[in-house]
C-alpha positions in Angstrom: -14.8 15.2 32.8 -12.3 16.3 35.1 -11.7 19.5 33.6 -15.7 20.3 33.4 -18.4 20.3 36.5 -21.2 18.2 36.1 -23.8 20.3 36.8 -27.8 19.9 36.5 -30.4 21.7 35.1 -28.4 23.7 31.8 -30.3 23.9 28.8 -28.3 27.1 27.3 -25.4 25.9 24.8 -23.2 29.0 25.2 -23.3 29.2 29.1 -22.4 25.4 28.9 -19.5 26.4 27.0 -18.4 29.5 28.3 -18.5 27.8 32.4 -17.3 24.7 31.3 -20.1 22.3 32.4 -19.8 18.8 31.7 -21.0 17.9 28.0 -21.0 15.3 25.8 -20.5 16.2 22.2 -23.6 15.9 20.2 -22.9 18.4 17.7 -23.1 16.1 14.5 -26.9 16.5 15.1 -26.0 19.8 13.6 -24.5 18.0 10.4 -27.3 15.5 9.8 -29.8 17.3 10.1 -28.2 20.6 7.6 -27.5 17.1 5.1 -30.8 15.9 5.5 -32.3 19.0 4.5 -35.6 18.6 5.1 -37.8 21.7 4.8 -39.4 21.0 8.3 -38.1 18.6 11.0 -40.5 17.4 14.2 -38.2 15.5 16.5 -39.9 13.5 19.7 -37.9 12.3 22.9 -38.8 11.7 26.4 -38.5 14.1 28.8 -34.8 15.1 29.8 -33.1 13.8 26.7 -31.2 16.9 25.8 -33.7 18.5 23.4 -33.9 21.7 24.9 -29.9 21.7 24.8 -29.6 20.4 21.1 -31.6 23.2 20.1 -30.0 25.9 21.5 -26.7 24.4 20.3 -28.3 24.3 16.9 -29.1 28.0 17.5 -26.0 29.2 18.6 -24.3 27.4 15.6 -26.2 28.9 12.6 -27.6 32.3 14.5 -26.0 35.5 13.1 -26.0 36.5 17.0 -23.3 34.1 17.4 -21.3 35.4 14.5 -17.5 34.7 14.7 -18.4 32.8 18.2 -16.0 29.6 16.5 -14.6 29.1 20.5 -18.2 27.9 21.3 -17.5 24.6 18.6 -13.9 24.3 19.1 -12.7 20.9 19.8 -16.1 19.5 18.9 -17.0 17.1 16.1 -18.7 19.6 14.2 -15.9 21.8 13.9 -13.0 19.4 12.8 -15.7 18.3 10.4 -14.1 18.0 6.7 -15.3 17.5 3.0 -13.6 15.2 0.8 -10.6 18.2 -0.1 -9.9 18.6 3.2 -11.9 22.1 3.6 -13.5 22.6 6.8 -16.8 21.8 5.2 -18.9 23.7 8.0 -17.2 26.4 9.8 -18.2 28.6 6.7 -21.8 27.9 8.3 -21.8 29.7 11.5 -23.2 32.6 12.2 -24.6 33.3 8.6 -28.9 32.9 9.6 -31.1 35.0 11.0 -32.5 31.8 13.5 -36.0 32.4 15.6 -35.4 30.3 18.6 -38.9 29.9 20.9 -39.9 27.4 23.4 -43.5 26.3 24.8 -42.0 24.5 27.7 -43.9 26.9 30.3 -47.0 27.3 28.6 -48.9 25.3 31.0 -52.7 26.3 31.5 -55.9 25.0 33.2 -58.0 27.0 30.6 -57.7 28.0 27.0 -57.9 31.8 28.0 -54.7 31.5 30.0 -53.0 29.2 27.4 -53.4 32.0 24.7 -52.1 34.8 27.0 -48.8 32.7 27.8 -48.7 31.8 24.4 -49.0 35.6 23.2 -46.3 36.5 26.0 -43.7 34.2 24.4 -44.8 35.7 21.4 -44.0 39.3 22.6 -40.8 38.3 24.0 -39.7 37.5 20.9 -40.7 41.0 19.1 -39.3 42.8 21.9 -35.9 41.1 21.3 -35.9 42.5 17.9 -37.4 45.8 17.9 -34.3 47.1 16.9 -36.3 46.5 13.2 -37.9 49.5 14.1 -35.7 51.9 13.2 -34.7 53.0 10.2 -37.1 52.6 7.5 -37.3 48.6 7.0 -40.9 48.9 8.1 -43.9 51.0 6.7 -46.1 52.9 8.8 -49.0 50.0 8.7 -46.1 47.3 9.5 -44.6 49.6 12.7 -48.6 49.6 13.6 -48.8 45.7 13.4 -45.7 45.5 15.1 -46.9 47.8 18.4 -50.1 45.3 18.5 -48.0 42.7 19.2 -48.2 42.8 23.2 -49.7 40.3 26.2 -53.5 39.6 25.9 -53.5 40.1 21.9 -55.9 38.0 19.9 -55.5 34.4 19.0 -56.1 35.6 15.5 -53.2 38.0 15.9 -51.0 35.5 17.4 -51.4 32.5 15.3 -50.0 35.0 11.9 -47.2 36.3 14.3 -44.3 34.2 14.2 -44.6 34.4 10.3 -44.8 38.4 10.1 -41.6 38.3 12.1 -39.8 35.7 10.1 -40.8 38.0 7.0 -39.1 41.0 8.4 -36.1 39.5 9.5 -36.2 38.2 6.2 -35.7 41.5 4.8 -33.5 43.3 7.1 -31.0 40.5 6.8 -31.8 39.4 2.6 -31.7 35.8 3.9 -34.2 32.8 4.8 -34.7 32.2 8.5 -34.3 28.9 10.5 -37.2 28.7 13.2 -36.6 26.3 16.4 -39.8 25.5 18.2 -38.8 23.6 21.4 -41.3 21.7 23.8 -44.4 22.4 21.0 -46.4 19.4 22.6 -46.3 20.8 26.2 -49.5 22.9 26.6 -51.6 20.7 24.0 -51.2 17.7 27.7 -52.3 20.6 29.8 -55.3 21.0 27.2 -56.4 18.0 27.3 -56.3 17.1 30.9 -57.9 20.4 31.5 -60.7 19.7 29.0 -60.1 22.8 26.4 -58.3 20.2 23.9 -60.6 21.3 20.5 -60.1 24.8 20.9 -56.6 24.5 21.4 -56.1 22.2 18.5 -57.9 24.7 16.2 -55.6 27.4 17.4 -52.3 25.5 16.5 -53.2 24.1 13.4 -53.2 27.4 12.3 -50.5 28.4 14.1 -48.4 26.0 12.4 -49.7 26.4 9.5 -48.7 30.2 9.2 -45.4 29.2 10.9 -44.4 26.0 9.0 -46.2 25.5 5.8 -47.6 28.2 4.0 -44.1 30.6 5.7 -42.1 31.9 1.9 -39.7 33.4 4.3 -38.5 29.7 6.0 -35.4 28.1 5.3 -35.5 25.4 7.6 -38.0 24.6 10.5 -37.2 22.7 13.9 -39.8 21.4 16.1 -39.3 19.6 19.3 -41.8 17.8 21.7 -42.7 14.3 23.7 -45.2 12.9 21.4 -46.0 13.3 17.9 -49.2 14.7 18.1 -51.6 13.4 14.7 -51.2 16.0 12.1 -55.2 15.6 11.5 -55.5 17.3 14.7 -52.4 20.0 14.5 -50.5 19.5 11.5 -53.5 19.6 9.0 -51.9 19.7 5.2 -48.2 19.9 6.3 -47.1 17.4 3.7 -43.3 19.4 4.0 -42.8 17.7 7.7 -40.8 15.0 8.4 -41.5 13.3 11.6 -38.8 11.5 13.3 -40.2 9.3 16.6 -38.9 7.1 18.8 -38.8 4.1 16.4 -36.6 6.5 13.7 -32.9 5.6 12.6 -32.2 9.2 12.1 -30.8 11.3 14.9 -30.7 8.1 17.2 -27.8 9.3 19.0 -28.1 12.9 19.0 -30.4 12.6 22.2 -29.7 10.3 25.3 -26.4 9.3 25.7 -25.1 6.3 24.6 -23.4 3.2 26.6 -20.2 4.0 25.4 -20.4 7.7 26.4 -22.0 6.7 30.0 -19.1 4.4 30.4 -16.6 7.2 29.8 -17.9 9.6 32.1 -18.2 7.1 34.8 -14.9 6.2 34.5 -13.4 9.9 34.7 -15.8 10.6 37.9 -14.3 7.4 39.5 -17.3 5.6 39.4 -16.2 2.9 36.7 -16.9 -0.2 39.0 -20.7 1.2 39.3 -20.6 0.1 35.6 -23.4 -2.8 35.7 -25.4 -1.3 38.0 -26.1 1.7 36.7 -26.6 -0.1 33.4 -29.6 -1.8 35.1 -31.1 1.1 37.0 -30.5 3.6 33.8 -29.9 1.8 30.5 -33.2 0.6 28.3 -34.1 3.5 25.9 -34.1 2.4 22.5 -34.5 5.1 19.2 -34.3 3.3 16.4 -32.3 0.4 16.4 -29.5 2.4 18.7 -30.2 0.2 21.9 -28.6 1.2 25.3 -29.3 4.7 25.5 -29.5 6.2 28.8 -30.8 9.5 30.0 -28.7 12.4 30.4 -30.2 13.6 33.6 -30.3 10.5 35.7 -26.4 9.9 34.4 -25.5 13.1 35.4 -27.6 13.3 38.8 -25.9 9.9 39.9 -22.5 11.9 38.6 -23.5 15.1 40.4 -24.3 12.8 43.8 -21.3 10.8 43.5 -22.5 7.3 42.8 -26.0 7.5 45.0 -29.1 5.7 43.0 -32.4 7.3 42.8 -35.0 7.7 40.6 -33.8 11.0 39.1 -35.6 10.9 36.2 -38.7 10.0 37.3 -38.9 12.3 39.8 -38.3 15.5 37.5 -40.4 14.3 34.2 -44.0 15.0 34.8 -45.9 12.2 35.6 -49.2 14.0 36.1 -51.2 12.6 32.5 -49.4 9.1 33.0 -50.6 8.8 36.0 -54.4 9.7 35.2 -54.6 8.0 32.6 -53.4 4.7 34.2 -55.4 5.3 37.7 -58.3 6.5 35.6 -57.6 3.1 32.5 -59.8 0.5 32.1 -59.8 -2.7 33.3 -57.4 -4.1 30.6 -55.1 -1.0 31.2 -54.8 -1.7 35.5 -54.2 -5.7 34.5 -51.1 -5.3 32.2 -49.7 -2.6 34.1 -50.0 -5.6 37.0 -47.5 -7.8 34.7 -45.3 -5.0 33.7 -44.2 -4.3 37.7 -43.9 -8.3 37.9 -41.0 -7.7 35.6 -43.2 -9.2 32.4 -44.2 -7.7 28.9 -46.9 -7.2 26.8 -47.6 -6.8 22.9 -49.4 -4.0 21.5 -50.6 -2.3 18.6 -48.4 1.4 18.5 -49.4 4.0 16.2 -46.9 7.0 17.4 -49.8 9.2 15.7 -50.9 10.1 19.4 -54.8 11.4 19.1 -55.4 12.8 22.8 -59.0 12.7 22.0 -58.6 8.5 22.2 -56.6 8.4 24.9 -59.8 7.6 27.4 -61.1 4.9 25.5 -58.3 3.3 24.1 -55.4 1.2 25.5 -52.9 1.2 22.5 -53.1 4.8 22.7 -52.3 4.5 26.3 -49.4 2.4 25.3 -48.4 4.2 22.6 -47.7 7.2 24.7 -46.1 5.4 27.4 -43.5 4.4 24.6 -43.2 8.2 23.5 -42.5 9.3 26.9 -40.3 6.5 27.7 -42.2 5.0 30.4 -42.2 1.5 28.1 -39.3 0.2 26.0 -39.6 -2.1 23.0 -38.2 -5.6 22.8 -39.4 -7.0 19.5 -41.6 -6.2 17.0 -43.4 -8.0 14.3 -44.8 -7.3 11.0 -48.4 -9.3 9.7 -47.8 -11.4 7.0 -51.3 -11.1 6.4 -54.7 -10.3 8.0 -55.5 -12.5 11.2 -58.7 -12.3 12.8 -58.9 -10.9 16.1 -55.0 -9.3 15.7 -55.5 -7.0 12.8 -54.3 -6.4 8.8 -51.2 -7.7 7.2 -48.8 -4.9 7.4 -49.9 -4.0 10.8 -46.8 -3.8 13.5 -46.6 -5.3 17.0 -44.6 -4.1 20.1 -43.2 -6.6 22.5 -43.4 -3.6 25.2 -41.6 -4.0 28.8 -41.1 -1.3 31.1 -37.6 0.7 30.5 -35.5 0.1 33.4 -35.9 -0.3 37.2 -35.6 3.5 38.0 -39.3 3.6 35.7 -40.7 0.6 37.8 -39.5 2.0 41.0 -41.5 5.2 39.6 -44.6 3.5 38.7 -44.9 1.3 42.2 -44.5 5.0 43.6 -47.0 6.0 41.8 -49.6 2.7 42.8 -48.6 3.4 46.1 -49.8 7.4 46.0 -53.0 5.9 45.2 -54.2 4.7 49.0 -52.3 7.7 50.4 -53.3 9.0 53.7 -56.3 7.2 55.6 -57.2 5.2 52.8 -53.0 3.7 52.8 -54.1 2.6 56.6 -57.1 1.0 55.4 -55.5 -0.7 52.3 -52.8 -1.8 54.9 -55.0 -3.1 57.7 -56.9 -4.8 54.4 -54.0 -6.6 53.4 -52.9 -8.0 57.4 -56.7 -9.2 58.4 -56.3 -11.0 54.8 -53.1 -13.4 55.5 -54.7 -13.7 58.9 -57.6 -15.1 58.0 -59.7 -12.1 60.1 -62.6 -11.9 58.5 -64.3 -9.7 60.7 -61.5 -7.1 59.9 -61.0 -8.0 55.9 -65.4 -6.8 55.8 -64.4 -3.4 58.1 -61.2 -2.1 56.4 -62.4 -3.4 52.6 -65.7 -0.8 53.0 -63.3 2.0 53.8 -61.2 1.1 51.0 -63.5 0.9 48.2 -65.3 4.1 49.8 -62.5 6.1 49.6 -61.3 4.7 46.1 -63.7 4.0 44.3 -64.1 7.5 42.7 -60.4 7.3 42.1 -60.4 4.3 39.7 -63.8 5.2 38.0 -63.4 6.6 34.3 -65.5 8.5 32.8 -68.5 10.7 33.0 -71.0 8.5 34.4 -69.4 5.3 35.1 -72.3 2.1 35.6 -72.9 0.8 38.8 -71.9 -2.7 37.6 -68.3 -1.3 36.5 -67.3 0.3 39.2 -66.3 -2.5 41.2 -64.1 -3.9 37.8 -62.2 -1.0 37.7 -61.8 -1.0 41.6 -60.2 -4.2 42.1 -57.8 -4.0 39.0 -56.5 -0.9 40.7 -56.8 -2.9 44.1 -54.9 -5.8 43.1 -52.3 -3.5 41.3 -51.6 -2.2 45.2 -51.3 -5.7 46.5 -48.6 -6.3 43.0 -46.6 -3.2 44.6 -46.9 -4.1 48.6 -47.1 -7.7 48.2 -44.2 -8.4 45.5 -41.0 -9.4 48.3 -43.0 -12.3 49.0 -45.6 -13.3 46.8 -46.8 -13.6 43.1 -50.0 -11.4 42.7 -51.9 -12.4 39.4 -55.7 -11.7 37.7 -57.7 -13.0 35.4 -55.9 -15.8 34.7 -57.1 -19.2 33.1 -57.1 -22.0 35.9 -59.7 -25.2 35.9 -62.1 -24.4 33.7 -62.4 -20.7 33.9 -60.2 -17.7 34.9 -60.2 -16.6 38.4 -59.9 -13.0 39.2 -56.9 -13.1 41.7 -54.6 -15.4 42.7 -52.3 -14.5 45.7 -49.2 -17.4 45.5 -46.6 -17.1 48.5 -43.0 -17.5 47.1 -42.9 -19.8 50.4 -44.8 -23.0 49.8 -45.4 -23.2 53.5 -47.4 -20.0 53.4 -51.5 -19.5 52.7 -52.3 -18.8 48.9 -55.4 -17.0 48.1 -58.2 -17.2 45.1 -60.1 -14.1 45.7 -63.3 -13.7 43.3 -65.0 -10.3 43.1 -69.1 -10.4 42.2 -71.7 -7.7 41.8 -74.9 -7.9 43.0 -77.2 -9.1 40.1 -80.6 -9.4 40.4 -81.4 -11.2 37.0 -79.1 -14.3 38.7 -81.4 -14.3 41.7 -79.3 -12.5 43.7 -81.9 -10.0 46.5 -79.0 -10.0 49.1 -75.6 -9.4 49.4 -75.2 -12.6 51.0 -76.4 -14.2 47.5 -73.7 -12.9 45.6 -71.0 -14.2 48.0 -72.9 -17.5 47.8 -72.8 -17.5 43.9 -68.9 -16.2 43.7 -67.8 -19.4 46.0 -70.1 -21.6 43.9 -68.3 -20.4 40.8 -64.6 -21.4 42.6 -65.6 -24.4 43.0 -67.4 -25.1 39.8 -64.5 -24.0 37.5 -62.3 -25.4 40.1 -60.1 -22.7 40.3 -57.5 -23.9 42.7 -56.4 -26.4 39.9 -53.4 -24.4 39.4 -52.2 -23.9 42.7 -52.5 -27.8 43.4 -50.2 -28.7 40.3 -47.6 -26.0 41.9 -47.5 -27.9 44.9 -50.4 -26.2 47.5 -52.3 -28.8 49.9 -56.3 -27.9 50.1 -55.7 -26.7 53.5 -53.3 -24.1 52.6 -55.8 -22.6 49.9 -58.1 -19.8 51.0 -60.9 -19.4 49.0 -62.9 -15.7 49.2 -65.7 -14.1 47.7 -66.2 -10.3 47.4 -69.4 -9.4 46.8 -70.5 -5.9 45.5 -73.7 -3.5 46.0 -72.8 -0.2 44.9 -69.9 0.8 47.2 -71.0 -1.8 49.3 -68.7 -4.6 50.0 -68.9 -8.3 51.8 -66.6 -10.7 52.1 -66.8 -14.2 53.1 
């Protein structure tokens, strides 16, 4: 560490080595996965976890480019690695494939027209790298013709049968197999479907893969890298030769992320070894596998790089933009356990790691299951059914006890709550929130119809949303605001069983001597006899009341006269309270 700058933002294996940037040796990825020896490997990790670096070290160790480069390895595990005679059982290795080495990580679109181009241009790059295949006579006339159609703009047709022409003539040229890394594969299909083109674009790399991965007589081994592990019904149709390793996998659990024991070093070479327990809080809680305490490599090295300043590094450089959307735009049920995970609590869930974007709008386990992928959520526990119970699911179905990761995530997602009432609606939202432990009605009625009429549109989901739901999904993403702005100095909770029904918020001061609040939101409802606004409000403080909602806060210790009882009534984007 002394010897070696820690320096941010290197993904190239040989320019780590050759300027002596701060690394920690995970070359004995290289030996499990050669011993595994599966056909085709599809590894997911969160963003920043060193995938991009692991693959170009897996490149520069088996590339015939890198041919007699042994100085790149020396001194690393990889190197001093011996058989049971004592023979350096993989320096014989290096340099002996012919390795195609391409990454989707800036293949980022807003249409499937402009996905393809960028996707033909990598494509390109890649042919004009080895024209030198040109000369001579390796190729006949018809294959020096295929090869000069290869260019921007070609067709998708063209493109998806591309990467397995050239694997075929480097094939030939060299008389040996070729290894093909595919890094970041996942990272246009999340452009795709934010962006609406997702079936097109799943059509297009199932057979891209197909032709690459499956049906490719010229592959020796294939290496695929991404965030999620997108269902193979969608892009991996028919590749029974892939072996998926997620999140929850034994294999590789170290080979990505460091581990506590390599953190701890480092921090004590940078003379930072008495940060030791606070970094563990603010960075430690990524689990692969059973390999707990990982950390991630770029927050470790930022807080390395900024001698010993916390921030949320991480979560600042790892593209929040889908997370976000789909948790501003979730359901109901979505906004309410987020509201529990930023209170420090957790949550079980169904996970399939299978992630199907077309069910990411409807679903909340898919929601959750991608959180996990991207590291967003961390699991504590998990369960197995015995057998079927009702209202859970089948025996043999798995539960996550999911929390969120670490406090550089939650710091991230309050950000992100925050973001929501940016600008005029923030002042609103703000205003809202003083008038309300003020008692001011008056001002809780003006600043509350600014509020929802500048949010609701941003918490609605989907197409045409009911008039009745609008005002669910408003005050879930409401009260997740007050979670975020209220949590120094009270507890912020919805939906919760108290008397004999569940309220929809309770606001609980953490000092007794304060005001707590029951807040119960209503929609107008003509079928209950409701004509005004006025009705509603009626029928919300009738239902406190009759379910005696302030049962719980009674038992914790709160006098009547310190409970504040309001109802929000709903018309449309209309709002009154009383």
């Amino acid at each position: 560490m002394n010897e070696n700058k820690a320096g941010l933002g290197y993904q190239d294996f040989e320019e780590v080595r050759t300027e002596h940037i701060f690394y920690i040796d995970k070359t004995d990825f290289i030996r499990e996965w050669w011993e595994y020896a599966d056909k085709v490997t599809l590894i997911t990790r969160p963003r920043r976890f060193g995938k991009t670096l692991n693959m170009s070290m897996t490149e520069c160790f088996f590339s015939n480019k890198y041919a007699g480069r042994s100085e790149l390895f020396e001194g690393l595990s990889i190197w001093e690695e011996k058989s049971s005679d004592g023979e350096y059982k993989y320096r014989k290795l290096q340099g002996t494939f012919p390795v195609i080495f391409l990454s989707f990580a800036n293949v980022k679109a807003t249409t499937y027209k402009e996905m393809v181009f960028k996707i033909t241009k990598v494509i390109t790059d890649l042919y004009n790298k080895n024209d030198y295949l040109l000369k001579g006579c390796l190729l006949n006339e018809k294959e020096q013709r295929y090869y000069q159609r290869i260019e921007h703009g070609m067709s998708s047709e063209l493109a998806t049968d591309a990467i397995h022409s050239m694997a075929g003539f480097l094939q030939r040229y060299y008389n040996q197999k070729v290894i093909i890394i595919l890094d970041e594969y996942d990272t246009p299909m999340q452009d795709a479907w934010v962006s609406g083109y997702w079936e097109e674009t799943a059509s297009f790399f199932s057979g891209l893969f197909n032709s690459t991965f499956k049906t490719n007589e010229y592959l020796e081994r294939g290496l695929i890298t991404g965030v999620t592990r997108v269902a193979k019904e969608s892009i991996f149709t028919g590749m029974n030769n892939l072996s998926v390793i997620t999140t929850t996998s034994d294999k590789y659990a170290t080979s990505f992320g460091f581990t506590e024991e390599e953190v701890f070093i480092a921090l004590d070479d940078a003379r930072l070894g008495e940060q030791k327990a606070k970094v563990k809080r603010w960075y430690d809680g990524f689990t692969f596998g059973t390999c707990m305490d990982i950390y991630n490599p770029w927050s470790i090295v930022s807080f390395i790089n900024e001698k010993g300043k916390y921030d949320t590094y991480w979560s600042n450089t790892s593209g929040n933009g889908l997370v976000n959307l789909l948790i501003q735009k979730g359901n109901p049920n979505i906004k309410q356990t987020m509201e529990d995970l930023l209170q420090g609590k957790s949550f079980e869930a169904k996970i399939d790691e299978k992630i199907v974007f077309d069910q990411l709008n409807g679903s909340a386990n898919a929601v959750w299951s991608l959180l996990l992928a991207t590291g967003y959520l961390k699991v504590l526990d998990l369960r197995s059914l015995d057998e079927d119970e009702e209202g859970i699911g089948e025996e043999g179905d798995v539960w996550y006890t999911l929390t969120i990761t670490n406090l550089e995530v939650r710091r991230m997602f309050r950000r992100m709550v925050k973001d929501w009432f940016e600008n005029d609606t923030e002042v609103y939202y703000s205003e809202f929130i003083k008038a309300l432990l003020n008692d001011n009605v008056k001002k809780m009625n003006a600043f509350m119809n600014k509020v929802a009429l500048n949010t609701f549109s941003s918490f609605d989901s989907g197409n045409k949303p009911s008039e009745q739901a609008e005002p669910e999904r408003f005050y879930h993403g409401f009260v997740l605001g007050m979670v975020v702005n209220l949590s120094d100095t009270y507890k912020v909770r919805s939906n919760r069983e108290s008397g004999f029904g569940r309220y929809d918020v309770m606001i609980e001061p953490l000092d007794k001597t304060k005001k707590a609040f029951i807040l119960e939101f209503k929609v107008l409802d003509p079928d209950e006899n409701e004509k005004t606004l006025e009705d509603t409000l009626a029928n919300a403080h009738t239902q406190i009341e009759e379910k005696q909602y302030e049962t719980e806060l009674i038992s914790a210790g709160y006098t009547p006269d310190k409970i504040r009882k309001y109802g929000f009534a709903f018309k449309g984007k209309e709002c009154l309270i009383g």
